[in-house]
Structures are given as C-alpha cells and as structure tokens.
C-alpha positions in Angstrom: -6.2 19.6 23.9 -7.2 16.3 22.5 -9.4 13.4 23.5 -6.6 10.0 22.4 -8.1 7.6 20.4 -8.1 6.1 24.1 -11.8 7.1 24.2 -13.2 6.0 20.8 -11.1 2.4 21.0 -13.0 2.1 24.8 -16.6 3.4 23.1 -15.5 0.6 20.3 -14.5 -2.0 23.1 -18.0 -1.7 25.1 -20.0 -1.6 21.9 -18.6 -4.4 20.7 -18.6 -6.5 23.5 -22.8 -5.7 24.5 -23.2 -6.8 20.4 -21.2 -10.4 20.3 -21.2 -11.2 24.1 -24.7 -12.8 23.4 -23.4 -15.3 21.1 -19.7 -15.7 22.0 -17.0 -15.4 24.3 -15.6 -11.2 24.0 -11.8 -11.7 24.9 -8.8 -9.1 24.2 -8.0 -10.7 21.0 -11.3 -10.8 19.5 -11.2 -7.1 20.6 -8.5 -6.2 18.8 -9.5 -8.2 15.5 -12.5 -5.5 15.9 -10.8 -2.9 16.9 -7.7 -3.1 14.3 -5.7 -2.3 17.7 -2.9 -4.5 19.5 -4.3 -6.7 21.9 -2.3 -5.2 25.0 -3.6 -1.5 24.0 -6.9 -3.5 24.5 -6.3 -5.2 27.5 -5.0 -1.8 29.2 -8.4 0.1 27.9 -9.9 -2.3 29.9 -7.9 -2.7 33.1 -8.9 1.0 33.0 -13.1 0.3 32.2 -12.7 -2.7 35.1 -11.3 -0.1 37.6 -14.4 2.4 36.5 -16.7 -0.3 37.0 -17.8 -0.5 34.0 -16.9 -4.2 33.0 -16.0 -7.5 34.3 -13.2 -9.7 33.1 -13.4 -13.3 33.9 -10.3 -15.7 33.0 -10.8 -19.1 31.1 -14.0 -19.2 29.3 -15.7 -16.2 31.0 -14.8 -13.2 29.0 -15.7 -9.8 29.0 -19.3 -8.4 31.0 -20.6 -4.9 30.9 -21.4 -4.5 34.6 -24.7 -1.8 33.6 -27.5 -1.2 31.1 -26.0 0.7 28.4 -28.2 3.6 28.9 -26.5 4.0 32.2 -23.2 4.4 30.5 -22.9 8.0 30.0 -19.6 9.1 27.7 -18.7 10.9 30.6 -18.5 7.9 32.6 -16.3 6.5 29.6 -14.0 9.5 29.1 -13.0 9.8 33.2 -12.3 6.2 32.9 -10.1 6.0 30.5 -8.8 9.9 29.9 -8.5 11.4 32.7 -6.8 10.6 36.5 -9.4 11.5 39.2 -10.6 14.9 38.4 -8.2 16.4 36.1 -8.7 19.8 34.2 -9.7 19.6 30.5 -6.2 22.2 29.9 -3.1 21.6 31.8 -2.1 25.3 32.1 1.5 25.7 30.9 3.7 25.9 34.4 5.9 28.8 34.1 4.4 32.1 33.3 6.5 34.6 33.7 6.1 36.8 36.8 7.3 40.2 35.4 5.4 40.4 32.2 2.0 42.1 33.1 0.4 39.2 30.4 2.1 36.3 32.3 1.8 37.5 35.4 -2.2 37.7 34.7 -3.0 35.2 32.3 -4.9 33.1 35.0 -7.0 35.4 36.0 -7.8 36.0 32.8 -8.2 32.6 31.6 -8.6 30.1 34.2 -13.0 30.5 34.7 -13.1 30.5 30.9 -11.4 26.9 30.5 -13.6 25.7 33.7 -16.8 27.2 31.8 -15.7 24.8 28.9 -14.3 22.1 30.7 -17.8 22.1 32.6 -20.0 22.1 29.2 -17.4 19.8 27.5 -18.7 16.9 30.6 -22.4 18.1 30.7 -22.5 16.9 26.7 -20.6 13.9 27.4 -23.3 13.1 30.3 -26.1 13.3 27.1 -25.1 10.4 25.0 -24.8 7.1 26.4 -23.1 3.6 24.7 -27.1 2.5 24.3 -27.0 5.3 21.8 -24.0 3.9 19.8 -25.2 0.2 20.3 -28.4 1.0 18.7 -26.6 3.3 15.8 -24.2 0.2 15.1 -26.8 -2.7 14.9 -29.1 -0.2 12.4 -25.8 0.2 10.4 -25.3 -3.1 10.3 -28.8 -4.3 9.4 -28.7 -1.9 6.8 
C-alpha cells in the first residue's frame, strides 16, 4: 500500500495557501503554478479539503481560506480527507482466499490484528505532525 501523491499535493496546497494568502488572492491556478499539477487535480484536492473542513473556497475575488490554525491541522486530518472514504483500512485484504487451502482459509486470522496494529500506529504518527510544522519548515527554507 501507498499513500498517492494525493496527500503531499493537499500538504503542498494548504502550505501554500497559509504562506501567499496574506498578500494575494490563492486560486486553483496559482495552485497549480506551485504545485507543477493540473489545475482540475487541484481543484478536486480541494473539493475534498472543503468537504473535511479544512478550507473555504469563495468565488470572484475571495479565494482560498484555511478554516483552523495550522497547528490544529494534524496529517491525519489531511490524509482521511483526501485518501481515504470514511474509515477505510490501511490494506484492502485481497477478496478471494481460497477456502480449502489451510493458508487461505486462515490467513485472516493470522493477519488481520497485525495490519490494524499498523494501520493504528501508521494514524497515531500522522496525528504528531501538523501543517504548522511544514509552514514553519518552508518559510525557514525559504529565508535561507
């Protein structure tokens, strides 16, 4: 399993938008300029961070608004927004073990509270690093 480039491009998105929204208006285009993206991949990215919550998208000369202090957005809150549907495992199990081999017809039980031990710690160290960490990584990088 692999996070998409889904996650970094939103991480991108919200970084980039708390940096310039001070001094310009952050549209899907400008986005994309940043981003090196397509401005429709952007504009989905954030139809999916507007239905988290965790931006604001006003028409015309409005633009883009992070709704929260960065340091209350968690890369948890980022990844369920834009990587997963509700609360989706971490692994998708393949579908069809086979019943009559003792290793298919087990491989659950064997497996399943070992990928929910990781899938657990995978979101607790998402939940430890917040965009107010990147934000502040970025501008030091950019002064220099």
């Amino acid at each position: 399993m692999q996070v998409s480039t889904k996650f970094t491009i939103a991480i991108h998105v919200l970084t980039a938008t708390a940096y310039f929204s001070k001094d310009q208006k952050v549209t899907s285009e400008f986005l994309a300029a940043s981003v090196g993206s397509n401005p429709v991949i952007i504009r989905n990215i954030m139809g999916q961070l507007k239905k988290a919550g965790l931006i604001k998208v006003k028409r015309g000369p409005g633009g883009i608004a992070i709704t929260r202090p960065l340091d209350q957005i968690t890369f948890l809150d980022v990844y369920r927004a834009v990587e997963t549907h509700g609360e989706e495992a971490l692994f998708r199990f393949h579908a069809n073990p086979n019943p009559q081999c003792p290793v298919g017809r087990n491989i659950h039980y064997a497996l399943d509270d070992a990928l929910e031990s990781v899938h657990h710690h995978f979101e607790e160290d998402l939940s430890h690093h917040t965009l107010a960490d990147v934000y502040e990584n970025t501008v030091r990088a950019i002064a220099g």
